[in-house]
Structure formats: structure tokens, C-alpha cells
VMD Tcl script that builds the backbone (N, CA, C; Angstrom):
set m [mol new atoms 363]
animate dup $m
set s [atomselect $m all]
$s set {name element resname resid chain x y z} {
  {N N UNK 1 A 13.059 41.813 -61.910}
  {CA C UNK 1 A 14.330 42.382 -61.536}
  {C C UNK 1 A 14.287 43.886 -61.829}
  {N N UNK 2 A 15.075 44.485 -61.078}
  {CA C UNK 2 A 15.258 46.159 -61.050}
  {C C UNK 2 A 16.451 46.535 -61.921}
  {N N UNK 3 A 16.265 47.190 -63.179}
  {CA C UNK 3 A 17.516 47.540 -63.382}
  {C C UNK 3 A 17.770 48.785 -63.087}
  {N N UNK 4 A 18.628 49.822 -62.649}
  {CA C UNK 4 A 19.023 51.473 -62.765}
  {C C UNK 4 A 19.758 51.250 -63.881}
  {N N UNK 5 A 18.712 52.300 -64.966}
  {CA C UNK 5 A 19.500 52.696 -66.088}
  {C C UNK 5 A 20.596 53.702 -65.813}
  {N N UNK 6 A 21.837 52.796 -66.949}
  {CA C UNK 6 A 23.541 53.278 -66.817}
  {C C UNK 6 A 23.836 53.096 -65.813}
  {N N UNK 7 A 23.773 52.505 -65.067}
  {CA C UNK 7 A 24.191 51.688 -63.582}
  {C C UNK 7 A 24.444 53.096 -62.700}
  {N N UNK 8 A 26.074 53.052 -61.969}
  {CA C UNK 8 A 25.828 54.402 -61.132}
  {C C UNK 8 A 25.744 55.806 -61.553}
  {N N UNK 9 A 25.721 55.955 -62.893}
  {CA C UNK 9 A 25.892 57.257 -63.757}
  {C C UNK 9 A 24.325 57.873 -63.647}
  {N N UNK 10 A 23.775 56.457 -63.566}
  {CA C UNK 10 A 21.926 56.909 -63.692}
  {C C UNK 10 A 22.031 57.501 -65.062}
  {N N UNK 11 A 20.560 58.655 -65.441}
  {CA C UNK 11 A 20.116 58.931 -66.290}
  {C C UNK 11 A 20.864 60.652 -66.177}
  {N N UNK 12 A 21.927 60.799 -67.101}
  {CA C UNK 12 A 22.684 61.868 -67.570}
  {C C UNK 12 A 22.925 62.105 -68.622}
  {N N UNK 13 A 23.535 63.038 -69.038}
  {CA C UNK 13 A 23.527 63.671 -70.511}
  {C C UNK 13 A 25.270 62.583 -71.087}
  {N N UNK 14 A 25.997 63.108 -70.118}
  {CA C UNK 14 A 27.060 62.077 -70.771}
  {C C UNK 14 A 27.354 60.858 -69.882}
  {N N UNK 15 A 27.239 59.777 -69.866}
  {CA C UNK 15 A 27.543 58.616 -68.916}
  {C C UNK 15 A 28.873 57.829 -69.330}
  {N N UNK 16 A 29.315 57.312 -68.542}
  {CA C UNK 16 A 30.984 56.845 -68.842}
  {C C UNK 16 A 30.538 55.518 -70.124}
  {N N UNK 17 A 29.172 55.199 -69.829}
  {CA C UNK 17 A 28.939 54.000 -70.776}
  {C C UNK 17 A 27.469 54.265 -71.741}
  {N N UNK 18 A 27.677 54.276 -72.863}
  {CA C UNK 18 A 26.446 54.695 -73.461}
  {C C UNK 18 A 25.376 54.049 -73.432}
  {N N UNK 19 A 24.322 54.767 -73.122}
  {CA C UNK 19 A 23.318 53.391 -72.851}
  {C C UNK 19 A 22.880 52.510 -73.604}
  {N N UNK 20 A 23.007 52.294 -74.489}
  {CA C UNK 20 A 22.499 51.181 -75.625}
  {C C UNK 20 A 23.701 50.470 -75.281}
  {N N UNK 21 A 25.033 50.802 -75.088}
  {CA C UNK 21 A 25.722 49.776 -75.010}
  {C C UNK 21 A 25.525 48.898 -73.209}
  {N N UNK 22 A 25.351 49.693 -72.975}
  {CA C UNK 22 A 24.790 49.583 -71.174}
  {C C UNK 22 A 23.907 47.962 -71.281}
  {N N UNK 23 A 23.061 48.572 -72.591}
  {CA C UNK 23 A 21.651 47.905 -71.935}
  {C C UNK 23 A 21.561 46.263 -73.188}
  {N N UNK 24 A 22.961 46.553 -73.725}
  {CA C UNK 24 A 23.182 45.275 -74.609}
  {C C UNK 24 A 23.707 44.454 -73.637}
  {N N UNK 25 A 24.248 44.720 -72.525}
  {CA C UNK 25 A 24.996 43.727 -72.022}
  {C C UNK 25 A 23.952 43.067 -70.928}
  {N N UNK 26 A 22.429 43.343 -71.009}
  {CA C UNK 26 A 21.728 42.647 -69.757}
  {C C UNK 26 A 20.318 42.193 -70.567}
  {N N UNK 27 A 19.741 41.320 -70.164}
  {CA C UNK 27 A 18.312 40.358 -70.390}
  {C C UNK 27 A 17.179 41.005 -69.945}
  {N N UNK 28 A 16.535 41.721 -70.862}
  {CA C UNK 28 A 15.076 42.290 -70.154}
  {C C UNK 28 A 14.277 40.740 -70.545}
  {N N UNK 29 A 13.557 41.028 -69.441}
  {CA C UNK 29 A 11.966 40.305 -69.284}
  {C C UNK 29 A 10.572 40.731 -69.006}
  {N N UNK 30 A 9.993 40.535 -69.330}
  {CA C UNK 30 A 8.764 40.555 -69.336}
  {C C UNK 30 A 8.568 41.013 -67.846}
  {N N UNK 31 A 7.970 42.117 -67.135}
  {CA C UNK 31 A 7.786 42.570 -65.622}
  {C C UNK 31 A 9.156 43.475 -64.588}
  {N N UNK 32 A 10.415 43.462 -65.896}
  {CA C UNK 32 A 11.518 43.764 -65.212}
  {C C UNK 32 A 11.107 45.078 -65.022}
  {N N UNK 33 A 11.677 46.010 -64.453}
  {CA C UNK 33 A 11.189 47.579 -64.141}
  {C C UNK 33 A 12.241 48.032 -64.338}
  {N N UNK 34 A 12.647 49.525 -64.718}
  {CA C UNK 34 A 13.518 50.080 -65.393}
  {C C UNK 34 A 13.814 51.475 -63.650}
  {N N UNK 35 A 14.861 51.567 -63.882}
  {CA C UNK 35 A 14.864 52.875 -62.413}
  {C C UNK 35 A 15.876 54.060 -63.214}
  {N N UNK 36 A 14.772 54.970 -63.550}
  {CA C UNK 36 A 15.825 55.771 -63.688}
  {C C UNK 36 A 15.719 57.078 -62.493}
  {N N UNK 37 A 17.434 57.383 -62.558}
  {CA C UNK 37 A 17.800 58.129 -61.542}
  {C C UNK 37 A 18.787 59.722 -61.886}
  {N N UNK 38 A 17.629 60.488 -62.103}
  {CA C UNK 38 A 18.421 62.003 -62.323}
  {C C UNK 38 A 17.450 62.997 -61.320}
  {N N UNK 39 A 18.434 64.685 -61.631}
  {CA C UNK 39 A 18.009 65.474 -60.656}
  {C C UNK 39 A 16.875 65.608 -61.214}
  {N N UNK 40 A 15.744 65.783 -59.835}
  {CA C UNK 40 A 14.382 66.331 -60.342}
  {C C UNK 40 A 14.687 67.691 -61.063}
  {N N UNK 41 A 13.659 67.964 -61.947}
  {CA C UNK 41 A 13.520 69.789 -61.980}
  {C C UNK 41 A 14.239 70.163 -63.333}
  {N N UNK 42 A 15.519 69.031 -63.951}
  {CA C UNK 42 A 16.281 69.466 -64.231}
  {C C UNK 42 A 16.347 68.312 -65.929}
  {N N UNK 43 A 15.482 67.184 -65.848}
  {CA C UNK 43 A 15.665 66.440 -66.600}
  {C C UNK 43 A 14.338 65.759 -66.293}
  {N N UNK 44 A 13.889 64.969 -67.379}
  {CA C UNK 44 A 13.008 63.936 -67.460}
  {C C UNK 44 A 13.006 62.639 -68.509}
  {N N UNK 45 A 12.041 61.428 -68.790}
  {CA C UNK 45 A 12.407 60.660 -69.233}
  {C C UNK 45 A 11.242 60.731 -70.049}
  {N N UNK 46 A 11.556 60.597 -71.326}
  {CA C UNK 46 A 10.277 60.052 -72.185}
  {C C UNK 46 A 9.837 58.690 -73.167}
  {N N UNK 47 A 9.055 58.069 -72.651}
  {CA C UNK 47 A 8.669 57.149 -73.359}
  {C C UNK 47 A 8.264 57.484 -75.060}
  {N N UNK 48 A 8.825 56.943 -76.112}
  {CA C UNK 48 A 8.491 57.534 -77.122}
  {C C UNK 48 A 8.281 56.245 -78.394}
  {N N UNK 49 A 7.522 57.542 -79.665}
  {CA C UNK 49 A 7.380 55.886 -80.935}
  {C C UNK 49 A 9.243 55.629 -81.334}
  {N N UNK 50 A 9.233 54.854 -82.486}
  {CA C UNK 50 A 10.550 54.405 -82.609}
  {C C UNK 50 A 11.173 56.074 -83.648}
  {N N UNK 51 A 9.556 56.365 -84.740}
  {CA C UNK 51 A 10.578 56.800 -85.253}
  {C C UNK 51 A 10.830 58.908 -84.242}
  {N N UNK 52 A 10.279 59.051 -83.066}
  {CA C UNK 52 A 10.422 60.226 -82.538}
  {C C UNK 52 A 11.973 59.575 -81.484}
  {N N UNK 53 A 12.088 58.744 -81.212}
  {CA C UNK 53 A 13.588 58.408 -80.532}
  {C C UNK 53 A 14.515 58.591 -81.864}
  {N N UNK 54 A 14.412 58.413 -83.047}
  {CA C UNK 54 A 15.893 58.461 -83.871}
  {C C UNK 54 A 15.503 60.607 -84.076}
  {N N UNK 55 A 14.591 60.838 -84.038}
  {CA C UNK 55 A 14.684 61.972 -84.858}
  {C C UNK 55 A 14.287 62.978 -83.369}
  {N N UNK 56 A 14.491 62.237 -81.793}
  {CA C UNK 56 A 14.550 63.079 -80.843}
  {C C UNK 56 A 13.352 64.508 -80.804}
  {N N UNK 57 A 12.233 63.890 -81.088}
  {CA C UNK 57 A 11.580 64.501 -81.063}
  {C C UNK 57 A 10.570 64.503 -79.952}
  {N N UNK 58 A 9.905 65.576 -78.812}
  {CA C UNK 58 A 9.857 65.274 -77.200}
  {C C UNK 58 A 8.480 66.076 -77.346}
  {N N UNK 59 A 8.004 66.108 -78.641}
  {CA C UNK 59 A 6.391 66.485 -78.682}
  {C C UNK 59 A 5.433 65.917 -78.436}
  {N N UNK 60 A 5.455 64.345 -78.387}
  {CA C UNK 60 A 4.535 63.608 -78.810}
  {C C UNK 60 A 4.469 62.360 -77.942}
  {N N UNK 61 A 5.343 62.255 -76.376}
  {CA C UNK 61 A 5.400 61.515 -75.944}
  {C C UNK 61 A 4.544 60.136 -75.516}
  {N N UNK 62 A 4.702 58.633 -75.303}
  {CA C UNK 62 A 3.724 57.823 -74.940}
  {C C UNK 62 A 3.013 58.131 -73.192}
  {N N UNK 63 A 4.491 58.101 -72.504}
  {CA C UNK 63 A 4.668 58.171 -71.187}
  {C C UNK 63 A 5.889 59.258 -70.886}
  {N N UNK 64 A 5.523 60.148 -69.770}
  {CA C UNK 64 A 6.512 61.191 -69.357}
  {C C UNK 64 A 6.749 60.708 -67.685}
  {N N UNK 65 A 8.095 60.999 -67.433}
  {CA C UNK 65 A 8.304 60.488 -66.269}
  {C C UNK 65 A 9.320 61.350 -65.311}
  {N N UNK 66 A 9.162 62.429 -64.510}
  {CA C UNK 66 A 10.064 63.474 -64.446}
  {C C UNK 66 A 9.826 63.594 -62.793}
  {N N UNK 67 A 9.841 63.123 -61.890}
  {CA C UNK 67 A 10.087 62.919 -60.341}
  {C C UNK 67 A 11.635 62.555 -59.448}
  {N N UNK 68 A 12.466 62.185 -60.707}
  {CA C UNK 68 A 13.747 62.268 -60.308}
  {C C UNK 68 A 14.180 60.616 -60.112}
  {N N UNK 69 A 13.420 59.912 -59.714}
  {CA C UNK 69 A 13.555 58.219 -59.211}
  {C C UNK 69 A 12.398 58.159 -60.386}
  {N N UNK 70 A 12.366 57.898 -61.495}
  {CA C UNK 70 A 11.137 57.071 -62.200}
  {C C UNK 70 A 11.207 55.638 -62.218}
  {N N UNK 71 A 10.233 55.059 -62.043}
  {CA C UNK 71 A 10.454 53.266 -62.734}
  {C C UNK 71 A 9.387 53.378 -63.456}
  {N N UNK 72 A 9.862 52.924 -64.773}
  {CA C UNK 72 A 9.028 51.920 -65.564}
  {C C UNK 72 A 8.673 50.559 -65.809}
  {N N UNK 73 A 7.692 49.999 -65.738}
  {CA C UNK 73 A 7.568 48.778 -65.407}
  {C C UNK 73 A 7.794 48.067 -67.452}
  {N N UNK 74 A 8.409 46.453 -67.648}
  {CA C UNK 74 A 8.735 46.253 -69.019}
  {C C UNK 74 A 6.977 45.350 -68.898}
  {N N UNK 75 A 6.231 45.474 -69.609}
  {CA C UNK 75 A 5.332 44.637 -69.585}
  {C C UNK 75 A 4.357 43.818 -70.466}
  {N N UNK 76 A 5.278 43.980 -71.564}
  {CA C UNK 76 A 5.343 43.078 -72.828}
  {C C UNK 76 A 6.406 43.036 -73.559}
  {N N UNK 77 A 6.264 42.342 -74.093}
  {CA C UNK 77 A 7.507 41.913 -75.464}
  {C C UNK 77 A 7.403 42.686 -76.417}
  {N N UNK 78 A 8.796 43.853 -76.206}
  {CA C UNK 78 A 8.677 44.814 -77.383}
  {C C UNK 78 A 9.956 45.581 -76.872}
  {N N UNK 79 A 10.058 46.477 -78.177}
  {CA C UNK 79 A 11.000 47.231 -77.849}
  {C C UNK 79 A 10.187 48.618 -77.559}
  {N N UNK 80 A 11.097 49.270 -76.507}
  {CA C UNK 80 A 10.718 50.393 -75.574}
  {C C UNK 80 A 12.181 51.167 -76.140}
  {N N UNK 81 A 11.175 52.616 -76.279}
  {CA C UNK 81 A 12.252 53.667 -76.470}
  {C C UNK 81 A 12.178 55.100 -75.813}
  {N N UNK 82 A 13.208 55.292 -75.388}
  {CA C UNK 82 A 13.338 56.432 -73.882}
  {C C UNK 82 A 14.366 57.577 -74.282}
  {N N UNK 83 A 13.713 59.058 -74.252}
  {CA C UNK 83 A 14.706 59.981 -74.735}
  {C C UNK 83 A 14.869 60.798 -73.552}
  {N N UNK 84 A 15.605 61.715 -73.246}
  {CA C UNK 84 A 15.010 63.112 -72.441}
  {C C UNK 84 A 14.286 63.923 -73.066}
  {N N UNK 85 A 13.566 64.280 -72.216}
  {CA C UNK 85 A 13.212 65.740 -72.421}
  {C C UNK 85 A 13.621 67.100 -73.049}
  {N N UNK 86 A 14.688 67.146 -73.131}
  {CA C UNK 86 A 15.987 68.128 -73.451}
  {C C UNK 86 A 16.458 67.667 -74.825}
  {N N UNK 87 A 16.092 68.434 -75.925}
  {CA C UNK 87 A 16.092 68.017 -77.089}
  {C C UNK 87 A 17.728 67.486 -77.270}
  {N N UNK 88 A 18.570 68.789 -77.316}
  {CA C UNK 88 A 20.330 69.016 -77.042}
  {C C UNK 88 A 20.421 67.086 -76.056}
  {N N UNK 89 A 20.001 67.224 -74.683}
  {CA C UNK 89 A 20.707 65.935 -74.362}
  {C C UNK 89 A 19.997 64.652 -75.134}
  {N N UNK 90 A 19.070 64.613 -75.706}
  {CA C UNK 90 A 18.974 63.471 -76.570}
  {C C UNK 90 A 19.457 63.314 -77.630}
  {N N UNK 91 A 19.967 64.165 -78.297}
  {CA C UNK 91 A 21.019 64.145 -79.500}
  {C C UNK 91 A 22.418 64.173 -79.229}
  {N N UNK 92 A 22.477 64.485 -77.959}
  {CA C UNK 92 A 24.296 64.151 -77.181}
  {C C UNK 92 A 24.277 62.666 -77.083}
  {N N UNK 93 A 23.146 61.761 -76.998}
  {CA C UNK 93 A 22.942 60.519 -76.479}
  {C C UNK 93 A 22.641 60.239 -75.388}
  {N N UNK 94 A 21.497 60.624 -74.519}
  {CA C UNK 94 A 20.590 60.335 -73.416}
  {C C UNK 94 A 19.390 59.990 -74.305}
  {N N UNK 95 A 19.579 58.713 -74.573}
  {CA C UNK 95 A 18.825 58.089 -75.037}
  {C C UNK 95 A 18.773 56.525 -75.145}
  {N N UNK 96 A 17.525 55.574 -75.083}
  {CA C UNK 96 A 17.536 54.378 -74.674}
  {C C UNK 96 A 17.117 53.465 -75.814}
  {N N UNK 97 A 17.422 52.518 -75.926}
  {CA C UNK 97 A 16.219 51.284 -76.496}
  {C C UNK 97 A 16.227 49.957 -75.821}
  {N N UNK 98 A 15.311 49.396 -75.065}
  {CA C UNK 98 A 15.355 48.331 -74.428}
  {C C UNK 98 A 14.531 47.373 -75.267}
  {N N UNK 99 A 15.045 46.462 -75.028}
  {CA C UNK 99 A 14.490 44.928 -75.832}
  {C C UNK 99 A 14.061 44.103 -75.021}
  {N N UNK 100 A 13.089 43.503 -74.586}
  {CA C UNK 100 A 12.255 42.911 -74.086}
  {C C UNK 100 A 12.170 41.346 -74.349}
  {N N UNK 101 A 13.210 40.435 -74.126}
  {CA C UNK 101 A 13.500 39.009 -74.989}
  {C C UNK 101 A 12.673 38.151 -74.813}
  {N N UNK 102 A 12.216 37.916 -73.684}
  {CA C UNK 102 A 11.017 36.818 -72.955}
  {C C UNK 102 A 10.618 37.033 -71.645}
  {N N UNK 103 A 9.002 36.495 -71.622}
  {CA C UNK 103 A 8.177 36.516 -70.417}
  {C C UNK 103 A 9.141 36.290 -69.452}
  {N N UNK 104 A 9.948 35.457 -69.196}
  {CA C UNK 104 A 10.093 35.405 -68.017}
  {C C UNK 104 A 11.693 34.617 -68.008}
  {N N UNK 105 A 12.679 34.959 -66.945}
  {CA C UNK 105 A 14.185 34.266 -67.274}
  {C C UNK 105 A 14.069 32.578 -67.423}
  {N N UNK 106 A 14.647 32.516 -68.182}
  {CA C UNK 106 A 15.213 31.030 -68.685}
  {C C UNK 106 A 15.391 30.326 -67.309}
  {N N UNK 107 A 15.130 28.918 -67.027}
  {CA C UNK 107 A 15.314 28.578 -65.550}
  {C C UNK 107 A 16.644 28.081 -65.821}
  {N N UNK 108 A 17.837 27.943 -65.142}
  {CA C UNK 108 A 19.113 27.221 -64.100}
  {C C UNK 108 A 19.182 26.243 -65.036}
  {N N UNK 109 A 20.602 25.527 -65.301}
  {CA C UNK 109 A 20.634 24.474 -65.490}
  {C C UNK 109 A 20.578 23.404 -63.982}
  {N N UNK 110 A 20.022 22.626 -64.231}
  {CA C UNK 110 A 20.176 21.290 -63.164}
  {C C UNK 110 A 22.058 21.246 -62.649}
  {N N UNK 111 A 22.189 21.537 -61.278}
  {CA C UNK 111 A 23.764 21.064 -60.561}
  {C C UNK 111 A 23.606 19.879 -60.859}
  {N N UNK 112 A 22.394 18.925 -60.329}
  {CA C UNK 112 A 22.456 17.556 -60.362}
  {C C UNK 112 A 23.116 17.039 -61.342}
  {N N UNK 113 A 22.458 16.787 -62.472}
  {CA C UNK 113 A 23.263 16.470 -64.044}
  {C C UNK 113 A 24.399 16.757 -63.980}
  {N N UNK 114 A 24.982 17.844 -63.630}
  {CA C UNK 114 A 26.624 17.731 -63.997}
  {C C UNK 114 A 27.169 17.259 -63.256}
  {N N UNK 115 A 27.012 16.581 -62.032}
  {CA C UNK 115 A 27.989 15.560 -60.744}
  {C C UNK 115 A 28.048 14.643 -61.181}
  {N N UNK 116 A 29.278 14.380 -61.715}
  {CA C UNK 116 A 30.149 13.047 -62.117}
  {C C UNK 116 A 29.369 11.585 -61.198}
  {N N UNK 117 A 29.694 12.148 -59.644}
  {CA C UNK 117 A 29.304 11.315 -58.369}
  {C C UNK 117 A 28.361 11.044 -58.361}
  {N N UNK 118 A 27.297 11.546 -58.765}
  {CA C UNK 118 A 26.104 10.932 -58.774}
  {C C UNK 118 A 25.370 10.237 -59.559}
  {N N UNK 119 A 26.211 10.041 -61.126}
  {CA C UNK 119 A 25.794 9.073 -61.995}
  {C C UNK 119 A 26.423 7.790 -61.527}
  {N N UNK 120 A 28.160 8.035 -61.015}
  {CA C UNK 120 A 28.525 6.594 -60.642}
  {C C UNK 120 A 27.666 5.575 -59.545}
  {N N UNK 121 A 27.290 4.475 -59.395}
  {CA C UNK 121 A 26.683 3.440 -58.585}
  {C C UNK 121 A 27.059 3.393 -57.600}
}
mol reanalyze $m
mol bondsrecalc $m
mol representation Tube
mol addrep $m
């Protein structure tokens, strides 16, 4: 599944919803891809360790991603942490942590099982 980080706000310095709270409310998996969406030229995304995301530090990045449409692909079980580039907007809070829960979504419960009608004879 595709998510766009902060839904239509994309990747900005202030978003109507903060992204950690954004990204509590949805199920990463294992292969999901991340879309982020800001102006080229003007911003970028950095993949970073845990402790350069609390202390916003944009020296030492894992992965840099600055084309304006980035995706990152999730491709293990872990937590992933994403700052800008822009020291100022990562300490305003343009900043991420995604959690990675399991390989792959939980399957459906069975419709069948719950029809009354179809247990009766």
C-alpha cells in the first residue's frame, strides 16, 4: 500500500496534523512505500539513526531523498525515522517515525462465519 505522508498537507513545515500523530492512526507493513510530497529545490527528506531524529541533526544521513515526489519503500520490521533537511523545520516538527508492525496485513475475517443463515439447516 501507498501511503502520502500527512495526507493532503504532504511533507511541510507546519501540517494541520502532526505527523506522528498522522502516522499513529495507520498500519505499516512490511513493502508499504511511503510518498512524500513537497516543493522540489526547497525541502528534502532524510532518512536518519534514532538518536540524529530527536536531536535533528541532518549531517549524517542513512538515505536523502529531495526530487519533490520521494517514495520510500518500508522493507523490514523496524522503526524508520525521517527529518528534513532544514534544521529550523525539523525542530518546528517536520519530522517522522514510522513503525513497521508486520510482514504483511492481517487477512479479513471470514463473511461466511458470521451468517446466522448459513449455520441454520
Amino acid at each position: 500500500m501507498v501511503f502520502q505522508v500527512g495526507g493532503k498537507d504532504g511533507w511541510v513545515v507546519k501540517p494541520l496534523e502532526e505527523y506522528n500523530h498522522w502516522a499513529r492512526r495507520h498500519v505499516f507493513h512490511v513493502n508499504d512505500i511511503l510518498y512524500f510530497k513537497y516543493k522540489e529545490g526547497n525541502d528534502s527528506v532524510l532518512v536518519v539513526k534514532k538518536e540524529d531524529y530527536y536531536s535533528c541533526n541532518i549531517t549524517n544521513p542513512i538515505h536523502k531523498m529531495d526530487d519533490g515526489n520521494s517514495t520510500f519503500h518500508l522493507n523490514k520490521l523496524s522503526l524508520f525515522f525521517f527529518i528534513s533537511d532544514n534544521v529550523n523545520n525539523c525542530k518546528n516538527g517536520q519530522r517522522l517515525i514510522i513503525t513497521v508492525m508486520s510482514a504483511s496485513p492481517a487477512p479479513s475475517p471470514s463473511k461466511v462465519s458470521d451468517s446466522p443463515r448459513l449455520l441454520q439447516g
